[in-house]
DRENTI-561952 format. One line per field, with one value per residue: x negated, y, z of N, C-alpha, C in turn; residue in three letters; residue number from 1. Coordinates in Angstrom, 2 decimals. Example, Ala and Ser with C-alpha at 12.3 -4.5 7.8 and 13.67 -1.06 7.14 Angstrom:
<sites>
n.px = (-13.19, -12.85) $
n.py = (-5.69, -2.25) $
n.pz = (7.80, 7.08) $
ca.px = (-12.30, -13.67) $
ca.py = (-4.50, -1.06) $
ca.pz = (7.80, 7.14) $
c.px = (-13.20, -12.90) $
c.py = (-3.30, 0.03) $
c.pz = (7.80, 7.87) $
residu = (ala, ser) $
num = (1, 2) $
</sites>
This chain:
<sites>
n.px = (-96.71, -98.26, -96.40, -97.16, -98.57, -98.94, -101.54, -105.21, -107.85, -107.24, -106.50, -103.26, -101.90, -99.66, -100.19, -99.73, -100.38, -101.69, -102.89, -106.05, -107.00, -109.30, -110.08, -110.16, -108.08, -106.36, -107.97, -110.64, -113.81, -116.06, -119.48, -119.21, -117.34, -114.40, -111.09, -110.58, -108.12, -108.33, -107.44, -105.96, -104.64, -102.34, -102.59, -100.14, -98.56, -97.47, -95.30, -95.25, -95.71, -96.83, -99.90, -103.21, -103.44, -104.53, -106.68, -107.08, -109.47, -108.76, -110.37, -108.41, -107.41, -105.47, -104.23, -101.13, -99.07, -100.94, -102.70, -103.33, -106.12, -108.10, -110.79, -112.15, -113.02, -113.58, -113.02, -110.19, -110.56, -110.04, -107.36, -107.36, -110.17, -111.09, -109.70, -110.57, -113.18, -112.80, -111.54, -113.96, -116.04, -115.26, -115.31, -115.99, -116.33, -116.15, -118.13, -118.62, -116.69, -117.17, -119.11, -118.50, -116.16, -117.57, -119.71, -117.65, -116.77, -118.88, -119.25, -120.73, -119.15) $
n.py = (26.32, 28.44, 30.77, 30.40, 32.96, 34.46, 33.57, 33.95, 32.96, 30.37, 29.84, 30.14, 28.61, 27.73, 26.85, 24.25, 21.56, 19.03, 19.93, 18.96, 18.56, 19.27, 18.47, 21.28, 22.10, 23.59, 25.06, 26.12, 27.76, 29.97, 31.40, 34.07, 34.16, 34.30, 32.77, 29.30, 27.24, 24.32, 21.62, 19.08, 19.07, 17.63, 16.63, 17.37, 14.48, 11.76, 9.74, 7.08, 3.72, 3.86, 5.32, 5.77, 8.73, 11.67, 15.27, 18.15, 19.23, 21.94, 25.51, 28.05, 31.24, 33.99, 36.68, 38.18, 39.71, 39.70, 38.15, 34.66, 33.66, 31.32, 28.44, 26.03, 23.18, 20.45, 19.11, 16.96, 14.46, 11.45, 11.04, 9.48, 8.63, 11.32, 11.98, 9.44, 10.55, 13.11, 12.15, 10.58, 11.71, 13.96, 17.35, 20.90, 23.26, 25.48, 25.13, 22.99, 21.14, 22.37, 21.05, 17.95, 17.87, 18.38, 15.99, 13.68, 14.73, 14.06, 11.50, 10.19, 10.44) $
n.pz = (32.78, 31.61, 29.15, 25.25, 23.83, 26.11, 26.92, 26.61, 25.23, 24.02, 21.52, 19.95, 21.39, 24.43, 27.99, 29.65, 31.87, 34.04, 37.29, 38.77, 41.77, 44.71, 48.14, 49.50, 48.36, 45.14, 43.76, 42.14, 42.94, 41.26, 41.02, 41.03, 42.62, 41.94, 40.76, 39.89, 38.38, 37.47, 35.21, 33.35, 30.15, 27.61, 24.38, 21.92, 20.49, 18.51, 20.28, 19.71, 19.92, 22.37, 22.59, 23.96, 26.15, 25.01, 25.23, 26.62, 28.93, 31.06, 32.25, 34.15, 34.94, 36.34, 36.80, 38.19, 35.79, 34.01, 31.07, 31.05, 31.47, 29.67, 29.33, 27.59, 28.91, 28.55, 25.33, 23.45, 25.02, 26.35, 28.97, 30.95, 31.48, 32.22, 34.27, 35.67, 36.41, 37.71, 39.64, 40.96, 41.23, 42.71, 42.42, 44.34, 43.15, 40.81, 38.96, 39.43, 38.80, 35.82, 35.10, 35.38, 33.43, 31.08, 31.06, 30.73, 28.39, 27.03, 27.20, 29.44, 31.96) $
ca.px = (-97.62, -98.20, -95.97, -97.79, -98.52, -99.38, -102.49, -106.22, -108.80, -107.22, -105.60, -101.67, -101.30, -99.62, -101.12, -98.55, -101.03, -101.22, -103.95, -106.83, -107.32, -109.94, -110.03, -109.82, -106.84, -106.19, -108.47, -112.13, -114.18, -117.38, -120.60, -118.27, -116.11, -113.04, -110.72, -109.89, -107.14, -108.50, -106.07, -105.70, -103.39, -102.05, -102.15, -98.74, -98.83, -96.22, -95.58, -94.64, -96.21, -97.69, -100.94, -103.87, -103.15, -105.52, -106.22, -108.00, -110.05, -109.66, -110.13, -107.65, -107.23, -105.07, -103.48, -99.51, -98.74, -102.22, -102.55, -103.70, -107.64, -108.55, -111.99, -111.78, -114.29, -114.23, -111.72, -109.77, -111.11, -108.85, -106.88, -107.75, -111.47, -110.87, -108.90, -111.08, -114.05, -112.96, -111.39, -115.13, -116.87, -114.72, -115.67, -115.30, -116.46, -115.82, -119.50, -119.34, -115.53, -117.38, -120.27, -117.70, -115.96, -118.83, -119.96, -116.18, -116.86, -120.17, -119.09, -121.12, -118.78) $
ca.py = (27.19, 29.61, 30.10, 30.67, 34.88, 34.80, 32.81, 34.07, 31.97, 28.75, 29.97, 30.67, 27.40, 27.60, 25.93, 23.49, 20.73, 18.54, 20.74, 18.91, 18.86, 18.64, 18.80, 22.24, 22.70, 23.48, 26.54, 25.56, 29.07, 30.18, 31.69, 35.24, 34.36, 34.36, 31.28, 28.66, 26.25, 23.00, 21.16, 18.57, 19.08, 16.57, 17.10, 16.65, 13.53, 11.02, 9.00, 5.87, 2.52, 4.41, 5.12, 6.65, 10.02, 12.76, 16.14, 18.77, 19.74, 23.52, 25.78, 28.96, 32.09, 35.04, 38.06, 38.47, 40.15, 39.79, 36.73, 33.56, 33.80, 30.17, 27.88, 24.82, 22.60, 19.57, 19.00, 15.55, 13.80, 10.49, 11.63, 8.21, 9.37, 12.55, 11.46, 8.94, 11.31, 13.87, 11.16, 9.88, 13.46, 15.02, 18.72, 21.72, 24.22, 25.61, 25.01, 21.51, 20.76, 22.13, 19.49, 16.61, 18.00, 18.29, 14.68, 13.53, 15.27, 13.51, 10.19, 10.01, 10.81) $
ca.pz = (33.48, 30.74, 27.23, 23.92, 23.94, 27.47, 27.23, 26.02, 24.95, 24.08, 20.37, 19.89, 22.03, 26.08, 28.76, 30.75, 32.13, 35.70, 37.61, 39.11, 43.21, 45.67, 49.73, 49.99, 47.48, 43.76, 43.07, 42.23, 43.26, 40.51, 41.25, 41.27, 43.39, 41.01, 41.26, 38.63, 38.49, 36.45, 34.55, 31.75, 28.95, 26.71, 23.03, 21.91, 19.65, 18.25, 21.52, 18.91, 20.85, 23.58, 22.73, 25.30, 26.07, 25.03, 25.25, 26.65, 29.91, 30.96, 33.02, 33.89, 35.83, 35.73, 37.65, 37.80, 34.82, 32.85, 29.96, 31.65, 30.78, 29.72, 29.20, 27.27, 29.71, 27.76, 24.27, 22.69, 25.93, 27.06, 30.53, 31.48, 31.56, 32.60, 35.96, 36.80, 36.42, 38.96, 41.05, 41.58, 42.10, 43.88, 42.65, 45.27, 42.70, 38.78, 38.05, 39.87, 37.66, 34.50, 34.77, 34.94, 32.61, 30.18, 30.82, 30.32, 26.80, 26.29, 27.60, 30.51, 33.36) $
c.px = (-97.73, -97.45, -97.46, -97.74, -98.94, -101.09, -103.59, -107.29, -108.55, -106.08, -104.29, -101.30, -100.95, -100.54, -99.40, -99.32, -100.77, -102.98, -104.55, -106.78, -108.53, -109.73, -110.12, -108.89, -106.71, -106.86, -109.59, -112.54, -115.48, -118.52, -119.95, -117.26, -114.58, -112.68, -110.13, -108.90, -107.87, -107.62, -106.41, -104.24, -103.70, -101.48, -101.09, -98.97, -97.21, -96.79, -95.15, -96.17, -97.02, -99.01, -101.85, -103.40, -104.42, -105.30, -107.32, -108.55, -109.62, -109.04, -109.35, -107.34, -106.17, -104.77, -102.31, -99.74, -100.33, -102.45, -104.11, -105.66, -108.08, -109.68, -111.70, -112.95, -114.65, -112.75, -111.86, -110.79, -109.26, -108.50, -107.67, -109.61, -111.30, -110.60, -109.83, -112.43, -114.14, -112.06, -112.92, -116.01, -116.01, -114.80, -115.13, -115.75, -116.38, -117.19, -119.39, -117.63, -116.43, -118.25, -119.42, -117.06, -116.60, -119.51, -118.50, -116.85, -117.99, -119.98, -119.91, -120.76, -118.31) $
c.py = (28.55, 29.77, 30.78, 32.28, 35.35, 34.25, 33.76, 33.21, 30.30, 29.10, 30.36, 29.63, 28.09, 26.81, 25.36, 21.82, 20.27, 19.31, 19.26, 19.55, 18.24, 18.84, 19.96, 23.01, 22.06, 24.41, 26.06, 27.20, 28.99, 31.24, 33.68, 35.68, 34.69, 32.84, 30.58, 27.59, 25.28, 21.88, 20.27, 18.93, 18.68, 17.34, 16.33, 16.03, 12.63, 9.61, 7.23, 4.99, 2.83, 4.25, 5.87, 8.07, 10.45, 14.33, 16.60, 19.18, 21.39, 24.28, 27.43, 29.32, 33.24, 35.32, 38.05, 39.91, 40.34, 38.48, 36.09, 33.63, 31.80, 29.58, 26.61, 24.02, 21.30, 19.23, 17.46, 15.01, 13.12, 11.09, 10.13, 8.54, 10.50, 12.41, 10.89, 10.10, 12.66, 12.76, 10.58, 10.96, 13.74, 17.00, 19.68, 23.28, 24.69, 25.31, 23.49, 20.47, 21.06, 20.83, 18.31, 17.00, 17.57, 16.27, 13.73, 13.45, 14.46, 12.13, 9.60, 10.01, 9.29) $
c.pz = (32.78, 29.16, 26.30, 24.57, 25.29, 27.97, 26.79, 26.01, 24.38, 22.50, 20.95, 21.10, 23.68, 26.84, 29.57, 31.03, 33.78, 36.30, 38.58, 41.16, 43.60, 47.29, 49.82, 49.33, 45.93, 42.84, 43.29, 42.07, 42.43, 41.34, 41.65, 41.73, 42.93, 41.09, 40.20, 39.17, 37.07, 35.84, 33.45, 31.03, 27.61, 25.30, 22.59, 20.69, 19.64, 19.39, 21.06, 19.61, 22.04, 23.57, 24.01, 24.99, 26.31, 25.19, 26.11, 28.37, 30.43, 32.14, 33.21, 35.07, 35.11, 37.28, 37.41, 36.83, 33.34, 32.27, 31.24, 30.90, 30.77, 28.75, 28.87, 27.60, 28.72, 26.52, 23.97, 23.34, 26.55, 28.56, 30.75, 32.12, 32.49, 33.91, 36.93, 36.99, 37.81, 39.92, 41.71, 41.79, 43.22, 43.79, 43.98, 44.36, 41.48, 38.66, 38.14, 38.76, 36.05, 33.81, 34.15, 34.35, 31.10, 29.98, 30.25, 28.65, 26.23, 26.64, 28.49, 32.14, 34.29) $
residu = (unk, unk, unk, unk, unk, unk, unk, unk, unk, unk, unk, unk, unk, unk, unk, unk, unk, unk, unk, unk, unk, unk, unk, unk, unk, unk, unk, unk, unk, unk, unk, unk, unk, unk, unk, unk, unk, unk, unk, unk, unk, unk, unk, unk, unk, unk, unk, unk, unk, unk, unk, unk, unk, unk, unk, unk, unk, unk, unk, unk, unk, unk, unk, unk, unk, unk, unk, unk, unk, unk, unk, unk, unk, unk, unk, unk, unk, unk, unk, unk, unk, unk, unk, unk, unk, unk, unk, unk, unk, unk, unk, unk, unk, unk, unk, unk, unk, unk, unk, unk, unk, unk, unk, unk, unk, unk, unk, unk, unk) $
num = (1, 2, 3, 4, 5, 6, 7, 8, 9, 10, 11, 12, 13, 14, 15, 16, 17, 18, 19, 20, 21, 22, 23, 24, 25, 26, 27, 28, 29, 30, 31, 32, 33, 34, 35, 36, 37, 38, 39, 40, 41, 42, 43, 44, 45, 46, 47, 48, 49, 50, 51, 52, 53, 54, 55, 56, 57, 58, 59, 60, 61, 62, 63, 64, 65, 66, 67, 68, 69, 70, 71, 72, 73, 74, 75, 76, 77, 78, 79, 80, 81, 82, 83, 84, 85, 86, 87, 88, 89, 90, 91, 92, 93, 94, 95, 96, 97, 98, 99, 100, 101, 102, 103, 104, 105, 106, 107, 108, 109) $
</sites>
């Protein structure tokens, strides 16, 4: 999605995660009407006996040719969690993705 140098907010690191859908797409819309793409991405780990995959919540916008602006919604949160969490909301909005996010992170989702 994005290399390393193209990103802001999320350190030296890229973003290359599986984005997050609801019924009216892949772009969750904020209180400003600007549009996020929600995404997990997996912290790259030694894949020796297949353990759970972790990794991070977040959320990310940009403009063609301007660094990917990204929000780390919830961090070192199981996908497993994470998945089912917006599989059972359903968000349609970045405030209503950050919540479950946030609970995700607190172990309430």
């Amino acid at each position: 999605m994005a290399p390393p140098g193209s990103v802001a907010g999320y350190g030296d690191r890229g973003v290359n995660g599986a984005a997050y859908r609801h019924a009216a797409g892949f772009t969750f819309t904020d209180t400003a009407g600007e549009n996020w793409w929600v995404i997990f991405q997996p912290v790259a780990r030694d894949a020796a006996d297949n353990p759970p995959v972790r990794g991070d919540v977040l959320a990310c916008r940009g403009a063609y040719g301007e660094p990917v602006q990204v929000r780390v919604l919830a961090g070192d949160v199981l996908r497993a969690d994470a998945d089912a969490a917006f599989r059972k909301t359903a968000p349609s909005s970045y405030e209503d993705a950050a919540r479950i996010a946030a609970g995700v992170s607190e172990g309430i989702a």
